[in-house]
N, CA, C and O atoms as a GROMACS GRO file, in nm:
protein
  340
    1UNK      N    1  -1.556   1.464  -0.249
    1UNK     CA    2  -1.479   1.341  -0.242
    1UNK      C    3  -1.514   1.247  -0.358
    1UNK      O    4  -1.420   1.194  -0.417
    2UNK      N    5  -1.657   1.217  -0.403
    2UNK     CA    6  -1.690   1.159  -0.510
    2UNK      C    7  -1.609   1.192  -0.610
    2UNK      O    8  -1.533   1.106  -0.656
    3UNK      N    9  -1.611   1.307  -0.655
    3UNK     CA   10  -1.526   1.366  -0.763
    3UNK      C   11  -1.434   1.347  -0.778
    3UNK      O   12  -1.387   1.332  -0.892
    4UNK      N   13  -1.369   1.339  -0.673
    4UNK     CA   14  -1.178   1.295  -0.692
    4UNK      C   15  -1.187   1.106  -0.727
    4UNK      O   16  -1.125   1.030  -0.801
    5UNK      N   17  -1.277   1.095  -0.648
    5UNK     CA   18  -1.257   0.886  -0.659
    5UNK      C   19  -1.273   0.912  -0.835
    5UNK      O   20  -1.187   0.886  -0.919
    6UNK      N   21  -1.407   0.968  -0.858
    6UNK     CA   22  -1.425   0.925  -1.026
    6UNK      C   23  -1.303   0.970  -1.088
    6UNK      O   24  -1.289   0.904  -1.191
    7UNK      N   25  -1.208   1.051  -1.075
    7UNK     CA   26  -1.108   1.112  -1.166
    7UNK      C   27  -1.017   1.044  -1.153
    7UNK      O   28  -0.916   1.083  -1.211
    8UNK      N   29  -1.008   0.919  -1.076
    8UNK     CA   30  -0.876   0.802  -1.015
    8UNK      C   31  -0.852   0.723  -1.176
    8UNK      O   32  -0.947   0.679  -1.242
    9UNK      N   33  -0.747   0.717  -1.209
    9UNK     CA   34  -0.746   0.627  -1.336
    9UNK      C   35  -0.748   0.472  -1.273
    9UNK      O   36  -0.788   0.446  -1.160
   10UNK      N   37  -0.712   0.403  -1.342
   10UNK     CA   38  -0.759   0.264  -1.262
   10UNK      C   39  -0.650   0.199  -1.139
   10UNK      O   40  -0.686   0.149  -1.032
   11UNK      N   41  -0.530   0.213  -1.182
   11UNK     CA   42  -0.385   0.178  -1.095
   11UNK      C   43  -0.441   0.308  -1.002
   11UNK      O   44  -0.340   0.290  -0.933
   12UNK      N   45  -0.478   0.373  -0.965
   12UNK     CA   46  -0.471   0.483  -0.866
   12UNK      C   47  -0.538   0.479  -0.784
   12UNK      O   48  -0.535   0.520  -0.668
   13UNK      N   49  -0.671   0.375  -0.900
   13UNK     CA   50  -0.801   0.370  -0.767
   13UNK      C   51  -0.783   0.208  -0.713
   13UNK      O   52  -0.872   0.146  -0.654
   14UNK      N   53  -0.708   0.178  -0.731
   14UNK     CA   54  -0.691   0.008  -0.698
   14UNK      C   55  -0.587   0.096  -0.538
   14UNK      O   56  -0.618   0.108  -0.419
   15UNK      N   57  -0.491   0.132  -0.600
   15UNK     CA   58  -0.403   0.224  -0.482
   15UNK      C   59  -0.474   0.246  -0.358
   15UNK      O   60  -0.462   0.194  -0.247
   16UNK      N   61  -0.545   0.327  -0.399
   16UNK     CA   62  -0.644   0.388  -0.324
   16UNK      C   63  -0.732   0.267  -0.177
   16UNK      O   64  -0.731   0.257  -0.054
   17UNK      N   65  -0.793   0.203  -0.296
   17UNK     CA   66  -0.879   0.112  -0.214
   17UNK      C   67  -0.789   0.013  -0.145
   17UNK      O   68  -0.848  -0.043  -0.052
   18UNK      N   69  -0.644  -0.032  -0.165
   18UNK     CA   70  -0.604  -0.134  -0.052
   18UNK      C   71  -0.529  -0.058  -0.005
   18UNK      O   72  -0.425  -0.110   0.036
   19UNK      N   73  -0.540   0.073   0.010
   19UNK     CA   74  -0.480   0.198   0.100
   19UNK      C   75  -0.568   0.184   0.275
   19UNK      O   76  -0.539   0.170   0.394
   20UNK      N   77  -0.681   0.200   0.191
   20UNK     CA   78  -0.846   0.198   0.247
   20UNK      C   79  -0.863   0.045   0.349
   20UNK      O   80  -0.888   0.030   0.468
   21UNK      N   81  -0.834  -0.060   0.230
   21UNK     CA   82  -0.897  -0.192   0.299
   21UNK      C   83  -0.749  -0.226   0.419
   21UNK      O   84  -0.776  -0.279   0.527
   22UNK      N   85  -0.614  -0.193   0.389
   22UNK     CA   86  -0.536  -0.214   0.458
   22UNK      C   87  -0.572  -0.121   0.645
   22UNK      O   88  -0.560  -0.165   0.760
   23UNK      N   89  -0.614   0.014   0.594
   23UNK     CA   90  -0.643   0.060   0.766
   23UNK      C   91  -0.733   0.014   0.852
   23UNK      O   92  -0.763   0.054   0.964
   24UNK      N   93  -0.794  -0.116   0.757
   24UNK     CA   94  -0.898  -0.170   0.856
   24UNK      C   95  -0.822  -0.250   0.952
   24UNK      O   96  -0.701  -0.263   0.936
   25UNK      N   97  -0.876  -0.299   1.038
   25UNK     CA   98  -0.779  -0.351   1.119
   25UNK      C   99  -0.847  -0.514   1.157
   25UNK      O  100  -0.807  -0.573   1.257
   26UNK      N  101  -0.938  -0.569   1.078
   26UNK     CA  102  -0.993  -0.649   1.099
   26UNK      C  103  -0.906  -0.782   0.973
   26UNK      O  104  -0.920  -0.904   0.978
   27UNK      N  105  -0.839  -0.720   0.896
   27UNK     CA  106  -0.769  -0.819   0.833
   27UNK      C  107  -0.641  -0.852   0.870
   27UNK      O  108  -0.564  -0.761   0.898
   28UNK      N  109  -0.591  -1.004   0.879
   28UNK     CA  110  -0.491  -1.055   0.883
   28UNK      C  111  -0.377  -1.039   0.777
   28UNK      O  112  -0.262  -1.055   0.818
   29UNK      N  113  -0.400  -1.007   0.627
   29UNK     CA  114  -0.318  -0.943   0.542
   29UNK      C  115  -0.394  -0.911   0.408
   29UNK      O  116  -0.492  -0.970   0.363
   30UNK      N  117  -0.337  -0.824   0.364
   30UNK     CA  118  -0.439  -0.747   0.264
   30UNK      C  119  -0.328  -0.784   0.142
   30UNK      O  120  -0.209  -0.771   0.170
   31UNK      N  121  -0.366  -0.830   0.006
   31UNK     CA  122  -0.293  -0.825  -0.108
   31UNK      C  123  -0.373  -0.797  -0.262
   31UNK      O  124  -0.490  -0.832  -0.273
   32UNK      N  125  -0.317  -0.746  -0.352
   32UNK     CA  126  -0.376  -0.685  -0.481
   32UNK      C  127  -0.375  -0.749  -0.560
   32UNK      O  128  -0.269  -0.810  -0.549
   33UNK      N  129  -0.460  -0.804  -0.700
   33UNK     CA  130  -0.412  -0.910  -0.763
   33UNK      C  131  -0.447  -0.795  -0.921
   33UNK      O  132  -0.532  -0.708  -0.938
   34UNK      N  133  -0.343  -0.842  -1.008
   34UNK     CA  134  -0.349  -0.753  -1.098
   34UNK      C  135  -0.357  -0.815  -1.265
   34UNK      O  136  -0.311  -0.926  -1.293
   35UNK      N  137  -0.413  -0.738  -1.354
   35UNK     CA  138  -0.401  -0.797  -1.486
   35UNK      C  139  -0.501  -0.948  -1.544
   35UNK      O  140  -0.590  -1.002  -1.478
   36UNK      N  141  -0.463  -0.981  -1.657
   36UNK     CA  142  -0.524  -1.115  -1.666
   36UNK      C  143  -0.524  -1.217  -1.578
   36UNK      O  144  -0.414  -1.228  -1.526
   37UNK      N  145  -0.610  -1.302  -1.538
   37UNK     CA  146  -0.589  -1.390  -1.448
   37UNK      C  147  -0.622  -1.363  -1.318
   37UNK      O  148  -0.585  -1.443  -1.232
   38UNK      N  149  -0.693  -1.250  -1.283
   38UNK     CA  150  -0.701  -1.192  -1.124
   38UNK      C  151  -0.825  -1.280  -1.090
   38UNK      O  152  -0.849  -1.256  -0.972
   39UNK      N  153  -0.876  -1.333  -1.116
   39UNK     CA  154  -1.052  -1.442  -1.144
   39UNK      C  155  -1.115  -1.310  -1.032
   39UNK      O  156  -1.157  -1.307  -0.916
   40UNK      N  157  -1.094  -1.204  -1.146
   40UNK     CA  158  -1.229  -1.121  -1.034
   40UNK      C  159  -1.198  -1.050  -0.928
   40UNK      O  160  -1.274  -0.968  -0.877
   41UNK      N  161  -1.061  -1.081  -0.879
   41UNK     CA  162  -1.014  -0.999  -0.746
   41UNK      C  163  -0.940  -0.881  -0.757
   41UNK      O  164  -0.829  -0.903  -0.806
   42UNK      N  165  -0.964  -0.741  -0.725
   42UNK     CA  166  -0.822  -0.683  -0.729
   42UNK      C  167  -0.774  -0.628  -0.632
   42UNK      O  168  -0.669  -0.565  -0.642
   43UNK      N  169  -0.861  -0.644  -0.484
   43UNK     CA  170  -0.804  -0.610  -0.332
   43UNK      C  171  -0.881  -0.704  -0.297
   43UNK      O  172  -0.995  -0.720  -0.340
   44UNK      N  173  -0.807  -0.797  -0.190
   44UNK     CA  174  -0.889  -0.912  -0.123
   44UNK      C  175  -0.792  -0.859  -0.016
   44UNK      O  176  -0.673  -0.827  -0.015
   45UNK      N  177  -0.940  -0.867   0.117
   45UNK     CA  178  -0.862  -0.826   0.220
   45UNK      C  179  -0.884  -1.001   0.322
   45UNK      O  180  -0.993  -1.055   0.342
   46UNK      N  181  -0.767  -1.047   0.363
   46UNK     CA  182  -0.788  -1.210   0.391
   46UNK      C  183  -0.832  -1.171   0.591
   46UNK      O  184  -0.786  -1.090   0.672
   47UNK      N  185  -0.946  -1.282   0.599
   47UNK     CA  186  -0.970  -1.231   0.780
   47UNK      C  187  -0.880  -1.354   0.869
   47UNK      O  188  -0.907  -1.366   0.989
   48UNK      N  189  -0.760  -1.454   0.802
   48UNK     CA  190  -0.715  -1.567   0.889
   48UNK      C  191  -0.636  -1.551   0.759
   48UNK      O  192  -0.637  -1.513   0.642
   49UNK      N  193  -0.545  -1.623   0.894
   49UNK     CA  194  -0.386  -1.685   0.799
   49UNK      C  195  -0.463  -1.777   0.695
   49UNK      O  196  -0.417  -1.794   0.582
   50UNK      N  197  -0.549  -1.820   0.727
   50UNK     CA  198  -0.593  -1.949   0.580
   50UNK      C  199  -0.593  -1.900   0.449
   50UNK      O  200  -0.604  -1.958   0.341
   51UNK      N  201  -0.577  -1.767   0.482
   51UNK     CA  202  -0.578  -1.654   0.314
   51UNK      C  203  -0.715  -1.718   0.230
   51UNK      O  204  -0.821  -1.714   0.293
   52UNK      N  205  -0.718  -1.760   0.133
   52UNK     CA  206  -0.826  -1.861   0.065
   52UNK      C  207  -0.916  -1.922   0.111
   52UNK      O  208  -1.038  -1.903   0.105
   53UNK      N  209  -0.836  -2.027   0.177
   53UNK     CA  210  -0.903  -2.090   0.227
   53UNK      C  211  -0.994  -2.065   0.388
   53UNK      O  212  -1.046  -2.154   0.454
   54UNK      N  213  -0.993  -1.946   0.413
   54UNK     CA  214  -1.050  -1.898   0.555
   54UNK      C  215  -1.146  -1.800   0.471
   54UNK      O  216  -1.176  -1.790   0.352
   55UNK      N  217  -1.181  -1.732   0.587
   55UNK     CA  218  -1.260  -1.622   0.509
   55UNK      C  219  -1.212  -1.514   0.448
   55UNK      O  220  -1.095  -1.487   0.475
   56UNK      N  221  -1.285  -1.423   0.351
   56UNK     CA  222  -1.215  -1.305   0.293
   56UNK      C  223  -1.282  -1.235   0.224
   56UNK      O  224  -1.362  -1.311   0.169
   57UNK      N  225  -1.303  -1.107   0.182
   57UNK     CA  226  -1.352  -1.010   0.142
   57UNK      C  227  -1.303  -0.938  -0.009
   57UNK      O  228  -1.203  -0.867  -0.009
   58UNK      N  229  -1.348  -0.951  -0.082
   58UNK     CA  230  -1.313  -0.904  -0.243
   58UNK      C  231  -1.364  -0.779  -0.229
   58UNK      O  232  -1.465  -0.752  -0.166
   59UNK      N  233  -1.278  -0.684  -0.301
   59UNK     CA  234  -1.265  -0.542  -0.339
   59UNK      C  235  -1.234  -0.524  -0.500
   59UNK      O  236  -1.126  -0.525  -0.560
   60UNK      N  237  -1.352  -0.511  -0.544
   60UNK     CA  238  -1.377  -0.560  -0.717
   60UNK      C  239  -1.336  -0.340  -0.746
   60UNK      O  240  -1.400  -0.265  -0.672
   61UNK      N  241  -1.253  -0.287  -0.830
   61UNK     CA  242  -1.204  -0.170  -0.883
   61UNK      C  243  -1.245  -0.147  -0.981
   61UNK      O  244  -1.173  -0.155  -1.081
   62UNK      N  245  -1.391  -0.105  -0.990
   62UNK     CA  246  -1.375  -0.059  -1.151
   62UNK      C  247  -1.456   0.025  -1.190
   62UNK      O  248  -1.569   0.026  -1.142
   63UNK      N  249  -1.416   0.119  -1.292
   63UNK     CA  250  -1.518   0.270  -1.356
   63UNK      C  251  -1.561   0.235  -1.440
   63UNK      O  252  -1.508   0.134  -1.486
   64UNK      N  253  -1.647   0.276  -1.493
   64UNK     CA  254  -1.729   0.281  -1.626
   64UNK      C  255  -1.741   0.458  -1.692
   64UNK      O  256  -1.740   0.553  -1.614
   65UNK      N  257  -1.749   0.472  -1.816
   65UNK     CA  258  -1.772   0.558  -1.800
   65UNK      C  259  -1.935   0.579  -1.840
   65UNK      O  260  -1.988   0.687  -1.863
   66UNK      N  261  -1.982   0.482  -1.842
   66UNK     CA  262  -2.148   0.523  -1.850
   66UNK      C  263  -2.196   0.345  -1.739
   66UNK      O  264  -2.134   0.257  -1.677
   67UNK      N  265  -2.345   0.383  -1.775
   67UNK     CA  266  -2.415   0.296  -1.741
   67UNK      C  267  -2.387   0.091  -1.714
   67UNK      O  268  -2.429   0.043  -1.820
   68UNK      N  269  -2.356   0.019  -1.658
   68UNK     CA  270  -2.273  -0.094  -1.701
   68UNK      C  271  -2.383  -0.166  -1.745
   68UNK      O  272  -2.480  -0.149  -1.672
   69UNK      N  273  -2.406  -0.251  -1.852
   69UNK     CA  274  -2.482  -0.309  -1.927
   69UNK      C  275  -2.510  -0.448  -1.815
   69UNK      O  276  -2.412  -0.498  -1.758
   70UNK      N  277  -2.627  -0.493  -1.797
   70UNK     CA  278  -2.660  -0.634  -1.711
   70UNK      C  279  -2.556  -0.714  -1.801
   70UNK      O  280  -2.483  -0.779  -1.726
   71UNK      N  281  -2.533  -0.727  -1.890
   71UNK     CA  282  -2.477  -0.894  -1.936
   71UNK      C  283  -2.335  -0.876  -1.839
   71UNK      O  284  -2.296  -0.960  -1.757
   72UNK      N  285  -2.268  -0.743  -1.870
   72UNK     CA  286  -2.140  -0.684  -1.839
   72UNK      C  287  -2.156  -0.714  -1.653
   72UNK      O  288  -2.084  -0.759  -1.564
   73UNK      N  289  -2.247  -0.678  -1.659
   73UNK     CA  290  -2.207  -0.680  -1.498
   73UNK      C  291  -2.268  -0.797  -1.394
   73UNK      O  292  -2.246  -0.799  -1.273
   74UNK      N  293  -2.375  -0.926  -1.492
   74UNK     CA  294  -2.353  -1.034  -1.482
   74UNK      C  295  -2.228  -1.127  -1.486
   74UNK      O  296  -2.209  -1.234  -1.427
   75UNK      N  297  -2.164  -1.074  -1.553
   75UNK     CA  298  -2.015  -1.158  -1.623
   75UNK      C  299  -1.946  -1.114  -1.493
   75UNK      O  300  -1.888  -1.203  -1.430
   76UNK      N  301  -1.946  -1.007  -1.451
   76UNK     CA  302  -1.827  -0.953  -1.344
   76UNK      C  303  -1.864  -1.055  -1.199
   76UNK      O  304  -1.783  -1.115  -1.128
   77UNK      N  305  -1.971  -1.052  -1.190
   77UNK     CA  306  -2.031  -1.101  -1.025
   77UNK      C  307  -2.015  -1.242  -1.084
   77UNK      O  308  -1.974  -1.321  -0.999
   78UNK      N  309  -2.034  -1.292  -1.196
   78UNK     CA  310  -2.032  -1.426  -1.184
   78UNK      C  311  -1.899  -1.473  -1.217
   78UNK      O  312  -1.905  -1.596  -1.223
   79UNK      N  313  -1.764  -1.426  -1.245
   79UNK     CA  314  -1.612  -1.457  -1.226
   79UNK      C  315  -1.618  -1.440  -1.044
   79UNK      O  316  -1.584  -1.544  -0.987
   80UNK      N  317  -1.642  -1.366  -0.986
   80UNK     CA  318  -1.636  -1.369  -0.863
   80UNK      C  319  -1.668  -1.457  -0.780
   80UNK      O  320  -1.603  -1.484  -0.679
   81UNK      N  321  -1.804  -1.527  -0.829
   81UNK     CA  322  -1.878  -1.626  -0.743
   81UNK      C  323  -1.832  -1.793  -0.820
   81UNK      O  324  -1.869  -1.890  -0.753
   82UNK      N  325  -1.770  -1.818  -0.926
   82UNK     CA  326  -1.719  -1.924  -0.979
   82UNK      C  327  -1.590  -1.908  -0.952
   82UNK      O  328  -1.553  -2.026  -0.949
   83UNK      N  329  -1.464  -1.822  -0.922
   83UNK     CA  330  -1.340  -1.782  -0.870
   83UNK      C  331  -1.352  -1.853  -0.701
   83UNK      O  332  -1.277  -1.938  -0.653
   84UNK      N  333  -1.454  -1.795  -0.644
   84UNK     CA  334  -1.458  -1.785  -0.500
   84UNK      C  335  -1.489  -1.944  -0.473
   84UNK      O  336  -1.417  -1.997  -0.388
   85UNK      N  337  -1.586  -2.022  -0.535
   85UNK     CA  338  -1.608  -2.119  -0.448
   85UNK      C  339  -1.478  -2.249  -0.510
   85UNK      O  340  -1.468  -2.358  -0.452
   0.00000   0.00000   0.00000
C-alpha cells in the first residue's frame, strides 16, 4: 500500500486523501483548497457548521522526493500555524 501512495502524483494524492478524510464520519463537511493561496491547507476536514471558525483538522499533501530540509519543513508547519490562528 505504501508503494502505491508514493507513486500518487500530487492531484491524485490530494484525491485520495479527501476520499479518505470524507469517509470519516466525524466531519460536518470536508473541502480541498488548491494552488497559490491555500495558507497551508489542502484537505481540511471542518467538525461544525462554523467551518473556520469552529474546529477543524488540516490534511497538509505532500511528497518529497528525498529527505525535507528543517528550514523547508519549518516554513510548511509555520504557514499552517500563522494561517490557522
Amino acid at each position: 500500500m505504501k508503494e502505491k501512495l508514493l507513486a500518487l502524483d500530487s492531484t491524485r494524492l490530494e484525491q485520495f486523501v479527501r476520499a479518505w478524510v470524507k469517509s470519516k464520519s466525524i466531519y460536518f463537511e470536508v473541502q480541498s483548497f488548491r494552488g497559490t493561496g491555500d495558507r497551508g491547507r489542502d484537505v481540511v476536514g471542518f467538525l461544525t457548521k462554523e467551518r473556520h471558525e469552529g474546529d477543524w483538522d488540516n490534511y497538509q499533501c505532500k511528497q518529497y522526493n528525498s529527505s525535507l530540509p528543517t528550514a523547508t519543513g519549518i516554513l510548511e508547519v509555520g504557514k499552517i500555524l500563522y494561517y490557522s490562528f
